[in-house]
C-alpha positions in Angstrom: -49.9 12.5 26.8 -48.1 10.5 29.0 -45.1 11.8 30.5 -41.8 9.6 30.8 -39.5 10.4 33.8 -36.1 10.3 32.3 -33.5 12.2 35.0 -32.9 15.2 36.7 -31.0 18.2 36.3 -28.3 18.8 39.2 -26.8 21.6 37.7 -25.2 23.5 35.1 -21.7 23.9 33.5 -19.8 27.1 32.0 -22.5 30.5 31.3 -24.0 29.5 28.7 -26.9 27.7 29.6 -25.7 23.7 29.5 -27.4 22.0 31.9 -26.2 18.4 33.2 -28.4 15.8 33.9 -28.6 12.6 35.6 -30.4 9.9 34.1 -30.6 6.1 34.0 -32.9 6.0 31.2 -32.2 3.1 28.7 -32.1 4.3 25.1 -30.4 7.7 25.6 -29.9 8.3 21.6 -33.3 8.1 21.1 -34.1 10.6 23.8 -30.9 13.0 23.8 -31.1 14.5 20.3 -31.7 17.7 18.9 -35.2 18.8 18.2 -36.7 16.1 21.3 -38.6 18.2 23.5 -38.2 17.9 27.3 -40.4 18.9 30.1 -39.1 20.1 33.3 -40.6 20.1 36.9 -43.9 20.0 38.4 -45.4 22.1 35.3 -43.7 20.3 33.1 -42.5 23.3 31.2 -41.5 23.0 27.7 -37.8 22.7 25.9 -36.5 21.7 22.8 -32.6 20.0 22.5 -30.6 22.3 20.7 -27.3 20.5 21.4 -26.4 17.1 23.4 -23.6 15.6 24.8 -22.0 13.4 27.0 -19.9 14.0 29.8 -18.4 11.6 32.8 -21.8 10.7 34.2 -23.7 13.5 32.8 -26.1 14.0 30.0 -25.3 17.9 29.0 -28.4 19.5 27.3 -28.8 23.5 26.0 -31.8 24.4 24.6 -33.3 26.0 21.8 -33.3 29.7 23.3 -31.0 29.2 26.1 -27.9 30.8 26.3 -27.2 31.9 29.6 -26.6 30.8 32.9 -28.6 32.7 34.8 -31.7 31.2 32.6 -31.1 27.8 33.3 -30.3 28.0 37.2 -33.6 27.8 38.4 -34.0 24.4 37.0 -31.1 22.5 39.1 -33.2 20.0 41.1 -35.9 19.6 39.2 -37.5 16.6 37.5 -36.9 16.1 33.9 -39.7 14.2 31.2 -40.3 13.1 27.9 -43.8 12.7 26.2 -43.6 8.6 25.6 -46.2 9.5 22.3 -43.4 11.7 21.1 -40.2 8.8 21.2 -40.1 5.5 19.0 -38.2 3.1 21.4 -36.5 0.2 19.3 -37.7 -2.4 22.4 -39.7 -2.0 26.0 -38.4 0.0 28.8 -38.1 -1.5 32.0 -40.0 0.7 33.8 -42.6 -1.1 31.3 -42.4 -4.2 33.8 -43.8 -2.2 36.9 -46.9 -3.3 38.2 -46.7 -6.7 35.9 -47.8 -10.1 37.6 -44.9 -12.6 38.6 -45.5 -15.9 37.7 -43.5 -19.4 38.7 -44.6 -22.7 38.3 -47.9 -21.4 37.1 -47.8 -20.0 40.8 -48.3 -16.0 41.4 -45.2 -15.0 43.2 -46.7 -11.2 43.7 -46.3 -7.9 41.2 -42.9 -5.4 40.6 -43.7 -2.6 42.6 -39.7 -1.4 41.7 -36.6 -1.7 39.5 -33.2 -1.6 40.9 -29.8 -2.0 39.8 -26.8 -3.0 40.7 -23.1 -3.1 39.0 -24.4 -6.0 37.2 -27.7 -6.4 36.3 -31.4 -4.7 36.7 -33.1 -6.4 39.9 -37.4 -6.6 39.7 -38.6 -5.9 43.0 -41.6 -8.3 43.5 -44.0 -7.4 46.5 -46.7 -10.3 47.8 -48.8 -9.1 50.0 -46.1 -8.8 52.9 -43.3 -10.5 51.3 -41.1 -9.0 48.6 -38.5 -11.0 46.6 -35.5 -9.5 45.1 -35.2 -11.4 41.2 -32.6 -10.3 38.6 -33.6 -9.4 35.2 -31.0 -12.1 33.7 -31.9 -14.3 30.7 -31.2 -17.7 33.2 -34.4 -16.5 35.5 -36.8 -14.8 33.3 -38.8 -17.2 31.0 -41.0 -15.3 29.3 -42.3 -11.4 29.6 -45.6 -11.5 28.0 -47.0 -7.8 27.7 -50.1 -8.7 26.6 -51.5 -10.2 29.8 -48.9 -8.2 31.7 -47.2 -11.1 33.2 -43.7 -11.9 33.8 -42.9 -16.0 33.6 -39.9 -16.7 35.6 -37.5 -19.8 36.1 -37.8 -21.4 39.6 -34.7 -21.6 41.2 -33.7 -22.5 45.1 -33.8 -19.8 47.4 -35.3 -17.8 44.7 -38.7 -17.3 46.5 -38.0 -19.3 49.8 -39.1 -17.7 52.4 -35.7 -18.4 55.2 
């Protein structure tokens, strides 16, 4: 089983057991449906969507079971998961790209140790021993993401990997 960070809860709304949750997870409707169970906290214990919806910035979950307050409070703060095995994703996640090889110019530019975003776009953290390079996840720089050899092929472009 491999477990799939997807948010965190950081509270609830009105008493009957609707938590809200914060998550940046791409592919929400395949995640945030009824019947998808999620795991919650260190121990990763067990729920099953009952109801979902969406709300400002919040993903608002009940669960199966779960109809009060008072049964749901002790999970504000904590972690929530999916089991990956359990969720068909139409295309790769990002987080997929973590720990992939950077390539330019048939040159190793270092390995995404981190995904960022920014109002924009998602921004691959690259780390080279000390150096780290800040690339955006744009169509212009990235060539080619080749899961297989786990390597990501991107465009030179100035100031891209220079050092000053």
């Amino acid at each position: 089983m491999e477990y799939l960070y997807i948010g965190e809860i950081v509270g609830t709304h009105g008493i009957k057991g609707e938590v809200r949750i914060v998550s940046n997870i791409e592919y929400k409707d395949c995640i945030f449906k009824p019947g998808i169970c999620l795991y919650i906290g260190k121990n990763k214990e067990q729920h099953i969507i009952s109801h979902y919806r969406f709300h400002k910035i919040y993903d608002m979950v009940t669960f199966e079971g779960i109809n009060d307050i008072n049964d749901v409070l002790v999970y504000k703060g904590e972690k929530v998961y999916v089991n990956r095995d359990e969720i068909t994703f139409p295309s790769f996640l990002k987080t997929d790209l973590i720990g992939m090889n950077v390539v330019s110019k048939d040159e190793y530019r270092g390995k995404v140790v981190q995904i960022t975003k920014n109002k924009v776009q998602d921004i691959l953290v690259v780390k080279q021993e000390e150096k780290k390079f800040m690339i955006p996840y744009v169509d212009a720089l990235i060539e080619k993401v080749d899961f297989e050899h786990k390597t990501i092929y991107v465009h030179d472009m100035k100031g891209l990997f220079d050092e000053n």
